[in-house]
SEFI-498024 format. One record per residue (C-alpha): x, y, z; chain. Coordinates in nm, 3 decimals, padded with zeros to 5 digits. Layout:
N
{node {X, Y, Z}, "A"}
...
//
This chain:
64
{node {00.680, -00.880, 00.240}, "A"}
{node {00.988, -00.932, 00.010}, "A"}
{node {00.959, -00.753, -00.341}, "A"}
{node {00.896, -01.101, -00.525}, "A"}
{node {00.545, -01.087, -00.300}, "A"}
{node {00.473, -00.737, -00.350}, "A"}
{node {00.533, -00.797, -00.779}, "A"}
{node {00.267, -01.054, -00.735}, "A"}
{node {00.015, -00.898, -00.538}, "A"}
{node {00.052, -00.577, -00.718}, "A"}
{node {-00.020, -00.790, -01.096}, "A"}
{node {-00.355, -00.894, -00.939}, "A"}
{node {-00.478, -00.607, -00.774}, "A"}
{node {-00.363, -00.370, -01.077}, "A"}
{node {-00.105, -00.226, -00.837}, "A"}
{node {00.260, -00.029, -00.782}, "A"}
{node {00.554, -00.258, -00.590}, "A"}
{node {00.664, 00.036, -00.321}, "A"}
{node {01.013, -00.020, -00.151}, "A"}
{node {00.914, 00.175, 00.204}, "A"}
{node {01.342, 00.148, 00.286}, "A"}
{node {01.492, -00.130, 00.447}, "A"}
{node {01.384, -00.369, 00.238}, "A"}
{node {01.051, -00.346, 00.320}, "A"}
{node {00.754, -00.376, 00.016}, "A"}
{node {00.429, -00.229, 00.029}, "A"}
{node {00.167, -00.236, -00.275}, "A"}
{node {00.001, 00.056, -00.349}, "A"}
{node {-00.339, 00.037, -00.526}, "A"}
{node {-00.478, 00.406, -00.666}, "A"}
{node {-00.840, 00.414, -00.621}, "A"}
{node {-01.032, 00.649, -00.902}, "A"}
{node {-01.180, 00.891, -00.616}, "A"}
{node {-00.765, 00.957, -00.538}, "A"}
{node {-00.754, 00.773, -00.233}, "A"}
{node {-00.473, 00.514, -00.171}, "A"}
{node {-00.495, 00.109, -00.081}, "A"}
{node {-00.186, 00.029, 00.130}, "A"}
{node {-00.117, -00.344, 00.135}, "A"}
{node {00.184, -00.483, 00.424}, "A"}
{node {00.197, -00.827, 00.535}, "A"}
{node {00.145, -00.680, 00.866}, "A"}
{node {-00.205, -00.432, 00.756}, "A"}
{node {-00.443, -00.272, 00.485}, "A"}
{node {-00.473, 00.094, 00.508}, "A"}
{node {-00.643, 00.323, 00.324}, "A"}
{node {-00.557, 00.724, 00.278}, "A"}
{node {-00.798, 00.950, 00.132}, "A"}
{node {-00.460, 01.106, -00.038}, "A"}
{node {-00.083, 01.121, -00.125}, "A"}
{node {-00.005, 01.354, 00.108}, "A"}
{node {-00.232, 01.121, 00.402}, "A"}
{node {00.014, 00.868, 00.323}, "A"}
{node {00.321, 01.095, 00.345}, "A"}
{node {00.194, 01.171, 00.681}, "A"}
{node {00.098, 00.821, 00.802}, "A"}
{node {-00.266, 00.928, 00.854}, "A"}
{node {-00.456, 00.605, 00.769}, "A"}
{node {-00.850, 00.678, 00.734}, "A"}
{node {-00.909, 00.339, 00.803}, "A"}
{node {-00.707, 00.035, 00.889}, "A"}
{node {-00.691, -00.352, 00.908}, "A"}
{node {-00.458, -00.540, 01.087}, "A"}
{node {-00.371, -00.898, 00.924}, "A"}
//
């Protein structure tokens, strides 16, 4: 998604804008228990923590 969509989506879902590199935008949505929301226009992940995302290791996963 360009950064224009990832400003938007991160407003309404109370978000972060992430640049990934190469021009690539994620949103990021911190969940209360610590685990992370991972929005793409490509899938919806979601890490039980930081360091689950550092590594890539989705818990669970939806592909748009």
């Amino acid at each position: 998604m360009s950064e224009d969509q990832a400003k938007l989506i991160a407003t309404v879902f109370a978000g972060e804008p992430w640049q990934s590199g190469g021009d690539i935008w994620l949103v990021i949505i911190r969940r209360q228990d610590g685990h992370l929301v991972v929005l793409s226009d490509e899938i919806i992940c979601e890490y039980e923590s930081e360091a689950d995302f550092d590594s890539a290791k989705a818990k669970t996963f939806i592909h748009l």
